[in-house]
N, CA, C and O of each residue as an XYZ file, in Angstrom:
836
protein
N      -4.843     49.277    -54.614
C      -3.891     49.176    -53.508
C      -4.642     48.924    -52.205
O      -5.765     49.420    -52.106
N      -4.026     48.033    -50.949
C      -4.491     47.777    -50.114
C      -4.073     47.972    -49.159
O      -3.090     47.327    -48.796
N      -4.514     48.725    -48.530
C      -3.714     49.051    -47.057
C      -4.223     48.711    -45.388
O      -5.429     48.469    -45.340
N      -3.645     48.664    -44.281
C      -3.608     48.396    -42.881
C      -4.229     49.451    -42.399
O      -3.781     50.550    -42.727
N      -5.219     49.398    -41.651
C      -6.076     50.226    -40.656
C      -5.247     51.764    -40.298
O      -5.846     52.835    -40.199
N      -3.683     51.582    -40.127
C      -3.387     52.560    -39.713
C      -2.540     53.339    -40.856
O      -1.752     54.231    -40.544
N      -2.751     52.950    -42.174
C      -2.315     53.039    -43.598
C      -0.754     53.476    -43.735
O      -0.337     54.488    -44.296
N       0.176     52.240    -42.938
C       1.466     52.394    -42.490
C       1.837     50.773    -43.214
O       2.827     50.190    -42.773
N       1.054     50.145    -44.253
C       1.618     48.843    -44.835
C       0.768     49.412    -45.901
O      -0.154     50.188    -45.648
N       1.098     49.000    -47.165
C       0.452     48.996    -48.380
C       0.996     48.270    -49.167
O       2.224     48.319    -49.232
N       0.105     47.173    -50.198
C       0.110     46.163    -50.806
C      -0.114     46.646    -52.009
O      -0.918     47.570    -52.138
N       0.472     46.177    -52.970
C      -0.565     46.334    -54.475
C       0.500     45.243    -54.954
O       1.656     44.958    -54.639
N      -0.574     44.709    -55.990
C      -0.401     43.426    -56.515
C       0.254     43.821    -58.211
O      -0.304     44.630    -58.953
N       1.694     42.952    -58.625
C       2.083     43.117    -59.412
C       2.171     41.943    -60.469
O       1.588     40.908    -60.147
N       2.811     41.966    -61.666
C       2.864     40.357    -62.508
C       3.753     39.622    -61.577
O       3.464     38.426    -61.534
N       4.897     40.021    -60.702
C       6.063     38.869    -59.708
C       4.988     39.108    -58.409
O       5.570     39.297    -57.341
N       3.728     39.124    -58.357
C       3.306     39.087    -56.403
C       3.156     40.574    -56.464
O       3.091     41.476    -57.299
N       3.124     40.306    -54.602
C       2.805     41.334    -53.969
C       3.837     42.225    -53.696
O       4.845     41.955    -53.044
N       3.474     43.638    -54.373
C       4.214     44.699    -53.753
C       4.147     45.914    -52.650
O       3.533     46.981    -52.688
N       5.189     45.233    -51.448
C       5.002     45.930    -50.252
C       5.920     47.845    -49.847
O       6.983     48.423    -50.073
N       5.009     48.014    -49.370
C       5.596     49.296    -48.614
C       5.121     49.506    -47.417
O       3.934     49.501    -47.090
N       6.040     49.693    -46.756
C       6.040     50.259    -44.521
C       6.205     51.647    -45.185
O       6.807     52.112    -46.154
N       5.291     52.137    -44.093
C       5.245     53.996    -44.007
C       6.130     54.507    -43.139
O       6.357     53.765    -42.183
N       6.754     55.614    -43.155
C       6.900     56.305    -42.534
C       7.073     56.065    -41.049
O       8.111     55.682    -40.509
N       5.845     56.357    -40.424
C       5.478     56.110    -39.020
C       4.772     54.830    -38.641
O       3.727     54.674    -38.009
N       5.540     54.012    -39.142
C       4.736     52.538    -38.709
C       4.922     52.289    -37.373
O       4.039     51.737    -36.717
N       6.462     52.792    -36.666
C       7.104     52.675    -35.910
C       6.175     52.811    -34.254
O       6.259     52.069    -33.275
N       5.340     54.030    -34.460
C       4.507     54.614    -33.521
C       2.680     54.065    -34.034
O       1.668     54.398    -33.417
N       2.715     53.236    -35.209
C       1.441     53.350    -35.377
C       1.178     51.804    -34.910
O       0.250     51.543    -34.145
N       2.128     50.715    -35.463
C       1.628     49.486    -35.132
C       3.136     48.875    -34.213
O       2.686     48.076    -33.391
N       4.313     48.933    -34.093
C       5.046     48.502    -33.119
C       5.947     47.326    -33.859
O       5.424     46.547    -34.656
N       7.120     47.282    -33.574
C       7.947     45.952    -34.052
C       7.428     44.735    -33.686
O       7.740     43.808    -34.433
N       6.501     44.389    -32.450
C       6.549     43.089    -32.704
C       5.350     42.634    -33.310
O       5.233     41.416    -33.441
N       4.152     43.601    -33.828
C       3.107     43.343    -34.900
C       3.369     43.569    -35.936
O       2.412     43.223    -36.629
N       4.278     44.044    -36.636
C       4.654     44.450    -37.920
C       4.700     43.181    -38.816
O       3.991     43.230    -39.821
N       5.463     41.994    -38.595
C       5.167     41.151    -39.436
C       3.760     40.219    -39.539
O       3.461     39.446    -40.449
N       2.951     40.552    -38.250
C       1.580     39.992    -38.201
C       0.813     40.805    -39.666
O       0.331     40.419    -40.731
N       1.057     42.212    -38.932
C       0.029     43.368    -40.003
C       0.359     43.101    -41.307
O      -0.647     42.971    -42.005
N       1.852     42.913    -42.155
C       2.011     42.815    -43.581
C       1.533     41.667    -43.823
O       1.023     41.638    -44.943
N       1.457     40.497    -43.150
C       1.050     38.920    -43.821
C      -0.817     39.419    -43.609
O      -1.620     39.198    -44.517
N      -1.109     39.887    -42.680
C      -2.594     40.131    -42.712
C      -3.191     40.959    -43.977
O      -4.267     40.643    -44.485
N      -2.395     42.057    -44.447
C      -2.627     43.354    -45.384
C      -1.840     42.325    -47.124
O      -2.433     42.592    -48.170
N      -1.106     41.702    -47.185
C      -1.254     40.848    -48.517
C      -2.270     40.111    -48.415
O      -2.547     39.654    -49.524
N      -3.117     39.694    -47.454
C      -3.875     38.134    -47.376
C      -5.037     39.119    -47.887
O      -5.652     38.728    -48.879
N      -5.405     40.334    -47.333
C      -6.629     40.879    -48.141
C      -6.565     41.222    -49.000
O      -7.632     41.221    -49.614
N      -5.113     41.878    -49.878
C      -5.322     42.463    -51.120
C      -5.549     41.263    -52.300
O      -6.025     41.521    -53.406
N      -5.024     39.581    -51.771
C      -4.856     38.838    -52.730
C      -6.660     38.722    -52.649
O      -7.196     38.680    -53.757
N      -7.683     38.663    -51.321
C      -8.782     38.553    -51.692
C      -9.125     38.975    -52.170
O      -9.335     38.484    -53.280
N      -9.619     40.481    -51.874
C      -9.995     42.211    -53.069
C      -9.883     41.393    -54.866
O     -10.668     41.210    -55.796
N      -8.244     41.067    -54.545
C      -7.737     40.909    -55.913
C      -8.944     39.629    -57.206
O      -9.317     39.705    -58.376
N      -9.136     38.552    -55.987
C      -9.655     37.710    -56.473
C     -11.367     38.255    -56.865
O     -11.822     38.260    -58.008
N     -12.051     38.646    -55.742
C     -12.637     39.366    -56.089
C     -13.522     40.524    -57.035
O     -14.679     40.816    -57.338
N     -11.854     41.026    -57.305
C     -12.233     41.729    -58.794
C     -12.411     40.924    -59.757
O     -13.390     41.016    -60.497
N     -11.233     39.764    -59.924
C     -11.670     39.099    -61.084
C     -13.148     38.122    -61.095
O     -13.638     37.723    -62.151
N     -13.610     37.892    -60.041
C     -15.042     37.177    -59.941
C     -15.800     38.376    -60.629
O     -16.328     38.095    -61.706
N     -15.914     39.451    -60.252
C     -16.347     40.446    -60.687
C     -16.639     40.475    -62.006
O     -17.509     40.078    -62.780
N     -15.548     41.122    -62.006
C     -14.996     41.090    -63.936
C     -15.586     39.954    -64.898
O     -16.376     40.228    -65.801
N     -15.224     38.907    -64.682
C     -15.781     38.068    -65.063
C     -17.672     37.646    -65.078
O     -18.177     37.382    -66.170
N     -18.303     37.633    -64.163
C     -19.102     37.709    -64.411
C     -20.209     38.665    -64.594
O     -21.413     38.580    -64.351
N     -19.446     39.632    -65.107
C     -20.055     40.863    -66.008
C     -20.947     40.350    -67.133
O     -20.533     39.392    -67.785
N     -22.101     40.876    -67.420
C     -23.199     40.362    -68.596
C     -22.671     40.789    -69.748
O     -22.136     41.883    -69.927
N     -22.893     39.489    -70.932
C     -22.032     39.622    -72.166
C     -22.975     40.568    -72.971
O     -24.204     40.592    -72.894
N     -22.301     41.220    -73.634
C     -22.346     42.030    -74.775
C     -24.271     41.382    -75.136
O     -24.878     40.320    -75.000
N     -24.569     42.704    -75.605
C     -26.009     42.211    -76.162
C     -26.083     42.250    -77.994
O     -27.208     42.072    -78.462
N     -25.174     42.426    -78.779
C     -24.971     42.707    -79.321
C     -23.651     41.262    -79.953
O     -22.615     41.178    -79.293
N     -23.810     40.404    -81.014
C     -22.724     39.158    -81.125
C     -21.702     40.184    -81.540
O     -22.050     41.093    -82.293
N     -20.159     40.079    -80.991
C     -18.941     40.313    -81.354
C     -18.900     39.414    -82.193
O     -19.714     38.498    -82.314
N     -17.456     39.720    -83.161
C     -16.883     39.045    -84.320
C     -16.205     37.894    -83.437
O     -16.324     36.957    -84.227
N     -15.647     37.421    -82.449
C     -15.218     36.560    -81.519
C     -16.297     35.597    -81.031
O     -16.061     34.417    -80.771
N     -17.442     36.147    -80.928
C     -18.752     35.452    -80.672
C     -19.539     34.795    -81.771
O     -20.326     33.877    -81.537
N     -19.347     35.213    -82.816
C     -19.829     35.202    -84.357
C     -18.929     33.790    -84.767
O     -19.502     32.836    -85.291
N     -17.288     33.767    -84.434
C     -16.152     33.258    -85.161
C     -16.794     31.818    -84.295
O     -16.917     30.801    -84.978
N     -17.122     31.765    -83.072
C     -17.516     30.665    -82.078
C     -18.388     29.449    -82.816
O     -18.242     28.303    -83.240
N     -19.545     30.650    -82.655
C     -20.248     29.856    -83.570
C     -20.802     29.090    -85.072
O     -21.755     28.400    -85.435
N     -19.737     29.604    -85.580
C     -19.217     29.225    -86.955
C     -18.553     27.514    -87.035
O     -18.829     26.503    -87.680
N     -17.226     28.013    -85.651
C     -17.069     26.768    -85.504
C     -17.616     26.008    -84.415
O     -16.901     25.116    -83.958
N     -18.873     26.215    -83.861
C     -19.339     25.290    -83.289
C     -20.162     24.182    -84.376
O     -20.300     22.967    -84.231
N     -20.720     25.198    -85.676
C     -21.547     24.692    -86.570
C     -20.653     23.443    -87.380
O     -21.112     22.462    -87.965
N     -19.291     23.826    -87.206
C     -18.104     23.081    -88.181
C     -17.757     21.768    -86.840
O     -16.973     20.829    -86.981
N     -18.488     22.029    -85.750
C     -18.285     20.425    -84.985
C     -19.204     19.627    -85.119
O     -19.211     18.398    -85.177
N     -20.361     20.728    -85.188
C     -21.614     19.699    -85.853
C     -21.698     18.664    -86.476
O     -22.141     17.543    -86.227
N     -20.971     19.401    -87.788
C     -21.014     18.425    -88.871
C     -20.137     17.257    -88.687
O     -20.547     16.097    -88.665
N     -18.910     17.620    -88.555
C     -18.154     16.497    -87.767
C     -18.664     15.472    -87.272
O     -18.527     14.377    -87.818
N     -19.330     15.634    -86.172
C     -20.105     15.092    -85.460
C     -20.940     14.253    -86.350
O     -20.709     13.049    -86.454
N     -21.941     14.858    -87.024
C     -22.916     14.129    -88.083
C     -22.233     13.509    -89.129
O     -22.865     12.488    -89.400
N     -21.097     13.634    -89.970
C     -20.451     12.612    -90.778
C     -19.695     11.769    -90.290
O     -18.922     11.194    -91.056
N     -19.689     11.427    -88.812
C     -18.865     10.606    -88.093
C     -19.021      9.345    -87.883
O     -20.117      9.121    -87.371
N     -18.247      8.203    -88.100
C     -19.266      6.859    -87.859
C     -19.115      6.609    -86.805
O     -18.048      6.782    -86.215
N     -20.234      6.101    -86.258
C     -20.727      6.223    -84.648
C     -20.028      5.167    -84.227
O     -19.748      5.410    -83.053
N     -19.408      3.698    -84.659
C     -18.790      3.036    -84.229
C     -16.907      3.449    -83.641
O     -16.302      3.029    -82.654
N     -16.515      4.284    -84.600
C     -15.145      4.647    -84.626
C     -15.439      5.933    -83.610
O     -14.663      6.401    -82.777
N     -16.780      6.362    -83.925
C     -16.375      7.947    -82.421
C     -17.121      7.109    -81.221
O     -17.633      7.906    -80.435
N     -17.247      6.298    -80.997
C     -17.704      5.516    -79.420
C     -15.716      5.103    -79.448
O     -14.743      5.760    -79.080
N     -15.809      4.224    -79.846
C     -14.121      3.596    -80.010
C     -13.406      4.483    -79.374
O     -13.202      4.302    -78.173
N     -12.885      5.599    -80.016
C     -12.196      7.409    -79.912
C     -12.226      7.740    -78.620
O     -11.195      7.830    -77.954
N     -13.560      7.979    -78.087
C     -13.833      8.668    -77.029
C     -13.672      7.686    -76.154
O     -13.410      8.200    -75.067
N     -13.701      6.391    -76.074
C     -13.251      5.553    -74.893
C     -11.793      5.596    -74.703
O     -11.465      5.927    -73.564
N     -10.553      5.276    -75.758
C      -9.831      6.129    -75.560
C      -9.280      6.952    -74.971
O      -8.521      6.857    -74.007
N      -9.817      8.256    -75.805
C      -9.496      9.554    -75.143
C      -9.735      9.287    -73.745
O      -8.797      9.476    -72.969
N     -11.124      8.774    -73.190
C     -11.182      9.465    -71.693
C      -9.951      8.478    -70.917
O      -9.275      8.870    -69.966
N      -9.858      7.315    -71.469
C      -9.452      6.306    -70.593
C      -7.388      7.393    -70.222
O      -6.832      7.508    -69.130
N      -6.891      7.912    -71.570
C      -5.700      8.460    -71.646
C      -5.852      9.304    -71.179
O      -4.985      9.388    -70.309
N      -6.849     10.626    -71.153
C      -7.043     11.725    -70.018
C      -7.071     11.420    -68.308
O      -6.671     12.244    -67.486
N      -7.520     10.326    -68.025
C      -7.806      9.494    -66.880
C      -6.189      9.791    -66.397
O      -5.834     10.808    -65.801
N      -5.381      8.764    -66.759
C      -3.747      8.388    -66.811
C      -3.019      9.441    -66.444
O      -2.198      9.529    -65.531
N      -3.568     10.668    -67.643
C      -2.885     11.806    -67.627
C      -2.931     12.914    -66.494
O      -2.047     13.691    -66.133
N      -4.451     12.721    -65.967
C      -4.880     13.368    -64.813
C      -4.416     12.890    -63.681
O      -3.940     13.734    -62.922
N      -4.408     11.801    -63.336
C      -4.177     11.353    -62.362
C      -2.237     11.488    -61.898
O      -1.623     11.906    -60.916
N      -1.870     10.905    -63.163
C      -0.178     11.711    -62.925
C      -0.118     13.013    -62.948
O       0.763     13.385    -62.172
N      -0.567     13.762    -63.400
C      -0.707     15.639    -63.540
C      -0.548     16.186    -61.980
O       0.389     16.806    -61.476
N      -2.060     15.643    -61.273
C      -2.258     15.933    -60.029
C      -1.346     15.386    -58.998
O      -1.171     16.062    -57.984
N      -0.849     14.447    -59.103
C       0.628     13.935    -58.333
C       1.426     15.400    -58.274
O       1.104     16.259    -57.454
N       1.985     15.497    -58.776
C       2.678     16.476    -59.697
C       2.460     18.482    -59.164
O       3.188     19.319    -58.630
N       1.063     18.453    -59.705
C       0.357     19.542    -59.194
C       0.646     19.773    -57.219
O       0.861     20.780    -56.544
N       0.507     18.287    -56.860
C       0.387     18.511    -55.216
C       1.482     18.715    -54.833
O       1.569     19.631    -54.015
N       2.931     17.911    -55.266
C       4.036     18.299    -54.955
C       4.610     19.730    -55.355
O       5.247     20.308    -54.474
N       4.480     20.273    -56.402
C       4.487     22.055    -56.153
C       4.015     23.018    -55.727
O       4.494     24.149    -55.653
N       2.652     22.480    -55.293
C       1.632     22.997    -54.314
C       2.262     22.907    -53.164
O       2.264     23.945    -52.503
N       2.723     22.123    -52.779
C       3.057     22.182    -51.462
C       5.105     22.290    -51.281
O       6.005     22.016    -50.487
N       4.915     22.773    -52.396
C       6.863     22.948    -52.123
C       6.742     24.936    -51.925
O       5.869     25.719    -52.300
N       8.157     25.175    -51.119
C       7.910     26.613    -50.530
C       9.465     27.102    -50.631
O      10.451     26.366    -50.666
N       9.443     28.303    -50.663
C      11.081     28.814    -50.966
C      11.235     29.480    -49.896
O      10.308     30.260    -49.677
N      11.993     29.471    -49.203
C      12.559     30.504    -47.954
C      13.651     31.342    -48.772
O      14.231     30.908    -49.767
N      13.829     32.490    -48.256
C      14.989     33.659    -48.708
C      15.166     34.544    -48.088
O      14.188     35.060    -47.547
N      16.442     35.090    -47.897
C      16.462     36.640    -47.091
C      16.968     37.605    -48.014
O      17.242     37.379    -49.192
N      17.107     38.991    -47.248
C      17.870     39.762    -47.965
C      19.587     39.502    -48.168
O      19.926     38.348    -47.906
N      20.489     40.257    -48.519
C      21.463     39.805    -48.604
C      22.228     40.247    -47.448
O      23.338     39.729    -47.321
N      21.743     41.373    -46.301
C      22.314     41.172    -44.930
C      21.724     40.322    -44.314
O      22.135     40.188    -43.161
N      20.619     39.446    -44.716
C      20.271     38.882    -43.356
C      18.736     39.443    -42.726
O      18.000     38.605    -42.204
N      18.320     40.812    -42.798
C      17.258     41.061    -41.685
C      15.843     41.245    -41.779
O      15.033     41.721    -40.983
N      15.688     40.625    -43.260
C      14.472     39.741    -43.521
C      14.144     38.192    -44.317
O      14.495     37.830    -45.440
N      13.618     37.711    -43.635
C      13.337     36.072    -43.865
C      11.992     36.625    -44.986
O      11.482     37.740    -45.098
N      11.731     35.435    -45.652
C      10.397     35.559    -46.208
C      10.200     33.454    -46.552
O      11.149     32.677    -46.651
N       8.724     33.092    -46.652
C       8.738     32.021    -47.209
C       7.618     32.106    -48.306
O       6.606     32.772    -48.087
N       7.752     31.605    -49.180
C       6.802     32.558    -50.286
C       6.125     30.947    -50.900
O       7.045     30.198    -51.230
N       4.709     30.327    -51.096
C       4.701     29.741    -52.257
C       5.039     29.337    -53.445
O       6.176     29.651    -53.797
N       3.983     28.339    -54.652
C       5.021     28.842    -55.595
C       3.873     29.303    -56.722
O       3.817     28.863    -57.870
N       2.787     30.491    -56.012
C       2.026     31.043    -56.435
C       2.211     32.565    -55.918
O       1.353     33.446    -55.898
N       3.197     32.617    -55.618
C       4.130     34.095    -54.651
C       3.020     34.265    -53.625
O       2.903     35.437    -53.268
N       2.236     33.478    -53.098
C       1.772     33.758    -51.809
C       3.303     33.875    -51.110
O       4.424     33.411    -51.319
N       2.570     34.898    -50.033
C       3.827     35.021    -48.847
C       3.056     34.304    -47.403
O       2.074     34.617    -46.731
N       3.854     33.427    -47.355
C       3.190     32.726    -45.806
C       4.064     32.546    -44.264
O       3.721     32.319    -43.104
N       5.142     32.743    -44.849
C       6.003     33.541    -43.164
C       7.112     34.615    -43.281
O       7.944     34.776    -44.174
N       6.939     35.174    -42.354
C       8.204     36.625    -43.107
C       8.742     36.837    -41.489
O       7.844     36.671    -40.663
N       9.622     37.062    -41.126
C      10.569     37.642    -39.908
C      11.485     38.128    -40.350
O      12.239     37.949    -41.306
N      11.309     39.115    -39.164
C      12.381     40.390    -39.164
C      13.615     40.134    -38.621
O      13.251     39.571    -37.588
N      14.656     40.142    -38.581
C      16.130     40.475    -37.923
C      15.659     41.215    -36.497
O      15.649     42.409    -36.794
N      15.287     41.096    -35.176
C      14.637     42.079    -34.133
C      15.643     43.171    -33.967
O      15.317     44.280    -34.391
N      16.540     43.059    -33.545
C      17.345     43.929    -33.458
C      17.554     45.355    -34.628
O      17.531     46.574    -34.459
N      17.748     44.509    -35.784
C      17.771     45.579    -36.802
C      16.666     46.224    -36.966
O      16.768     47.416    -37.256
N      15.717     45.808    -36.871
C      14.122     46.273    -36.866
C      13.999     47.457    -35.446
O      13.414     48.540    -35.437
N      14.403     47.108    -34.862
C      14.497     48.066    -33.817
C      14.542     49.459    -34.216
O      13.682     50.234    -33.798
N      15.830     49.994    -35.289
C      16.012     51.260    -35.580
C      15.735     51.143    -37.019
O      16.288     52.036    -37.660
N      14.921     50.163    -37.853
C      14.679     50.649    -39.325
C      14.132     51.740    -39.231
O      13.634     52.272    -38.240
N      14.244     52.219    -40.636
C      12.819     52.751    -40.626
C      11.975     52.571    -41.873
O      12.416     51.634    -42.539
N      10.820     53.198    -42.462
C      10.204     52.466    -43.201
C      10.756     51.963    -44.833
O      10.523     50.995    -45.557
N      11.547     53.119    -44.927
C      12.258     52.579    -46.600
C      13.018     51.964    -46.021
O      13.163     51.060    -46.844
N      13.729     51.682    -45.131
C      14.675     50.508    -45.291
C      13.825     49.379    -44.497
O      14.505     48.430    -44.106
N      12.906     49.354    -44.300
C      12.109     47.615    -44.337
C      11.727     47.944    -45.547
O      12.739     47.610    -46.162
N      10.823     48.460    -46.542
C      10.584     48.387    -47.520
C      11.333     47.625    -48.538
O      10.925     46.740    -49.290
N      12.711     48.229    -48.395
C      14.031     47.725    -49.407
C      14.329     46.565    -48.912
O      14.490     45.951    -49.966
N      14.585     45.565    -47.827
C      14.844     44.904    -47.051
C      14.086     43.834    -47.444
O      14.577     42.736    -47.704
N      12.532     44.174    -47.522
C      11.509     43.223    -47.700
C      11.429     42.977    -49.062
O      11.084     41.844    -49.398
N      11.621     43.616    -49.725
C      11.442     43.784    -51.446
C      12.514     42.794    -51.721
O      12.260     41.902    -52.529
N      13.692     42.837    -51.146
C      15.075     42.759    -51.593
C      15.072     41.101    -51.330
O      15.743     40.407    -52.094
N      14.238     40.408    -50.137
C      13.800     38.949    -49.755
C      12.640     38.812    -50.733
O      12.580     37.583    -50.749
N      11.984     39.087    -51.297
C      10.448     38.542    -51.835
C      11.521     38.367    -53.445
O      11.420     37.305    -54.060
N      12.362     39.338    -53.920
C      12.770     38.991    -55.180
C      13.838     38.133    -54.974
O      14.160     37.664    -56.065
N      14.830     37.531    -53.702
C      15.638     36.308    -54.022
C      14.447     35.290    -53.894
O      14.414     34.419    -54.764
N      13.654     35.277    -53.119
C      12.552     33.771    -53.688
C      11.762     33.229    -54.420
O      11.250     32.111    -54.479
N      11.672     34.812    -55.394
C      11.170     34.624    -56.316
C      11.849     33.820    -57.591
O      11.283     33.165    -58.467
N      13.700     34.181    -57.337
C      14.340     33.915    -58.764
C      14.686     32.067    -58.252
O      15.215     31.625    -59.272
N      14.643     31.170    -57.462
C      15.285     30.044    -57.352
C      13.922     29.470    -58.068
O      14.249     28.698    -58.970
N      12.182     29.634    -57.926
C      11.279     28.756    -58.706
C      11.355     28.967    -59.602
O      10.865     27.988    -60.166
N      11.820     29.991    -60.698
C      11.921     30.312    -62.232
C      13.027     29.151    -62.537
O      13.071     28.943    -63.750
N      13.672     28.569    -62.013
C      14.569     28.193    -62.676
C      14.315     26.064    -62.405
O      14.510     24.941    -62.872
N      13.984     26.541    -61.750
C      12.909     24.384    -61.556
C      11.404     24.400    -61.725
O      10.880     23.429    -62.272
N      10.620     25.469    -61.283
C       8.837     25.825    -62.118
C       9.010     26.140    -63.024
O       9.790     26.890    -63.612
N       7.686     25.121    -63.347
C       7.184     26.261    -64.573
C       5.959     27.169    -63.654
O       5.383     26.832    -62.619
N       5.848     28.211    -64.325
C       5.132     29.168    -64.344
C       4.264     28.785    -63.799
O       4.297     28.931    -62.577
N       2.856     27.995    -64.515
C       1.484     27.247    -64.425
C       1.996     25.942    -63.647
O       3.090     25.384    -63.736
N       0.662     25.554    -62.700
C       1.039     24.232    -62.120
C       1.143     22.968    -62.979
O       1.741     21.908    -62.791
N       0.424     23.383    -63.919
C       0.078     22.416    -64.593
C       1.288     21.774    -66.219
O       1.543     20.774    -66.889
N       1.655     23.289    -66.064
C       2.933     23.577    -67.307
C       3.940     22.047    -66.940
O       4.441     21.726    -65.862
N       3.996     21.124    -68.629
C       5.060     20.637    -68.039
C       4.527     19.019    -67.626
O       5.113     17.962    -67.857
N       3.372     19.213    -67.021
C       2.835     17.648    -66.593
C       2.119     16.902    -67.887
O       1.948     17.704    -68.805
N       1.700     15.684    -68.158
C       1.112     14.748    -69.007
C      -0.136     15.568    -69.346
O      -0.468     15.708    -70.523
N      -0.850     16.125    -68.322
C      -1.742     16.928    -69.470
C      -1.956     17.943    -69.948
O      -2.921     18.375    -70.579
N      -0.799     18.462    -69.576
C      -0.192     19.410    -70.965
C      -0.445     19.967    -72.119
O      -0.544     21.129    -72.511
N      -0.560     18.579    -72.752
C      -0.737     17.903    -73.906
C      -2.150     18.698    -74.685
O      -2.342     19.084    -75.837
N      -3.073     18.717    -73.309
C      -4.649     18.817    -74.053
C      -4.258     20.864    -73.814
O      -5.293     21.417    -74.185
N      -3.777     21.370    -73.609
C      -3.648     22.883    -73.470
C      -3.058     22.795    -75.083
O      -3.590     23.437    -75.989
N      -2.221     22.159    -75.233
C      -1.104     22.766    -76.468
C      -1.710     21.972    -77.720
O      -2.295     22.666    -78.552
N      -1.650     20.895    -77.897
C      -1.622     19.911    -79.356
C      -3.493     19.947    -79.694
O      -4.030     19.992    -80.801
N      -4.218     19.908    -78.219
C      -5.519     19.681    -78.648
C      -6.394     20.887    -78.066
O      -7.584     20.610    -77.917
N      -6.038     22.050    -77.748
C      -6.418     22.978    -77.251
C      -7.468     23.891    -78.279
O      -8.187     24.796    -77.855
N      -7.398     23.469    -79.670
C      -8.582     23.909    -80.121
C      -9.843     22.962    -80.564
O      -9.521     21.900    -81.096
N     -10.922     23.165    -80.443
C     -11.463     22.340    -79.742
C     -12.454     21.500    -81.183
O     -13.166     20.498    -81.123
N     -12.145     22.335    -82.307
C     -12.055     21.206    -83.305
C     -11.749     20.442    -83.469
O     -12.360     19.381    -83.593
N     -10.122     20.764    -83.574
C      -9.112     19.618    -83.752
C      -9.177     18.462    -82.713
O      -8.618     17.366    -82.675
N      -9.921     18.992    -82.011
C      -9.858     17.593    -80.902
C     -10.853     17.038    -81.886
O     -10.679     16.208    -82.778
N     -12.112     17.792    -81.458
C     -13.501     16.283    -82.504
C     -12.821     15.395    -83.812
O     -13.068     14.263    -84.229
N     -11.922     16.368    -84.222
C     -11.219     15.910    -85.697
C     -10.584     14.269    -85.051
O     -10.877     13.126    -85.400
N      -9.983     14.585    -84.388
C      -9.029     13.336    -83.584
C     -10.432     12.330    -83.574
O     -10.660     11.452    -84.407
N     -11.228     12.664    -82.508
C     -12.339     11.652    -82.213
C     -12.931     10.805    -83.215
O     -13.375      9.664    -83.087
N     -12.851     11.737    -84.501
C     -14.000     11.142    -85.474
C     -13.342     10.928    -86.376
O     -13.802     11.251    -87.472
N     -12.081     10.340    -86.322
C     -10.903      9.796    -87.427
C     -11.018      8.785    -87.319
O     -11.104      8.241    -86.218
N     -11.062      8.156    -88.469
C     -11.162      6.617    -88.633
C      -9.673      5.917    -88.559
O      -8.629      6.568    -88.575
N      -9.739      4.630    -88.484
C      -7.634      4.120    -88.230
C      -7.705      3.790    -90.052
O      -6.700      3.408    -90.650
C-alpha cells in the first residue's frame, strides 16, 4: 500500500486498478483544492513501487538446482534441434522468408491498432455527479475532479465511495469494446494462440509443401 506524506490518501493496487481511500482528516491535512493533485500524485507512485516490484521479482537469480519446468525446456529445446537438423535447408530458408515477411504485415497492422487504444480514454462520474475521473485503458487514472462545492463538506468515506463509485463506471464501458491485452484481438494474435509453442512453430518452418 502506498500512501501521501500526510497518510490521508492510500493506494493499493488491485486486478480492476487502483484502489483509493481519503482519511479521515484529509480535510485539515492537505485542503480541497490539493486533494485531487495529492491522489493522481499517490497512484502515480504506487503504479511505480508496483512496477518496481515486478523488475524485482523478476530478476531474482534462478534456482541453482534444474526444476522439472527447466528440465521439460530443455528436452524440448533438444526436440528443435533435431527439427532443425532433419530440415531441408532449401524449404526452411523458403518458410522463414515467409514467416518474417507475414509477421512484418501483421506487426505493422497490430501496432496501428495498439496506438489507437493506447491513446483512447474513458471519462465517468459517480452517479450524483461529484466525481469526474478519466482513466486509460490500462486503468491508469490521468484526470479526476471533484464537484467543489460538494467537496467542501465531504468527508473522507464519502470521497472514498464517490471516487470508487467513478473509477468502477469507467472501468465497465472498456470491457465491453477492449479486449483486456492491447494486443488481444489484432493480426498478431495469431503468434500468442495457434503458434505460441515454440515447437510447433519450427514444425511450421520445416514443413515441406
Amino acid at each position: 500500500m502506498t500512501e501521501d506524506p500526510h497518510h490521508q490518501v492510500a493506494v493499493r493496487w488491485v486486478d480492476d486498478g487502483p484502489e483509493i481511500e481519503v482519511g479521515q482528516f484529509w480535510r485539515s491535512a492537505i485542503g480541497p483544492d490539493e486533494l485531487a493533485t495529492v491522489i493522481l500524485t499517490t497512484v502515480g507512485t504506487a503504479a511505480i513501487e508496483r512496477l518496481a516490484a515486478w523488475t524485482q521479482a523478476f530478476g531474482a537469480d534462478a534456482p541453482a538446482v534444474p526444476t522439472r519446468s527447466t528440465l521439460a525446456a530443455t528436452q524440448r529445446g533438444g526436440e528443435i534441434d533435431r527439427l532443425i537438423e532433419d530440415a531441408d535447408g532449401d524449404v526452411l530458408h523458403r518458410n522463414v522468408n515467409r514467416f518474417l515477411e507475414d509477421y512484418s504485415e501483421r506487426l505493422r497492422a497490430s501496432l496501428q491498432i495498439v496506438r489507437e487504444r493506447a491513446s483512447s480514454v474513458t471519462t465517468a462520474s459517480d452517479q450524483a455527479g461529484h466525481v469526474r475521473v478519466v482513466i486509460g485503458p490500462a486503468d491508469d487514472l490521468r484526470e479526476l475532479e471533484f464537484d467543489r462545492e460538494w467537496l467542501a463538506s465531504a468527508d473522507g468515506a464519502e470521497v472514498t465511495t464517490a471516487l470508487r463509485a467513478a473509477l468502477a463506471a469507467a472501468r465497465v464501458a472498456p470491457e465491453d469494446s477492449t479486449p483486456h491485452g492491447l494486443f488481444d484481438g489484432t493480426p498478431l494474435d495469431v503468434y500468442a494462440t495457434e503458434l505460441a509453442d515454440p515447437v510447433e512453430l519450427v514444425r511450421l518452418l520445416t514443413k515441406g509443401e
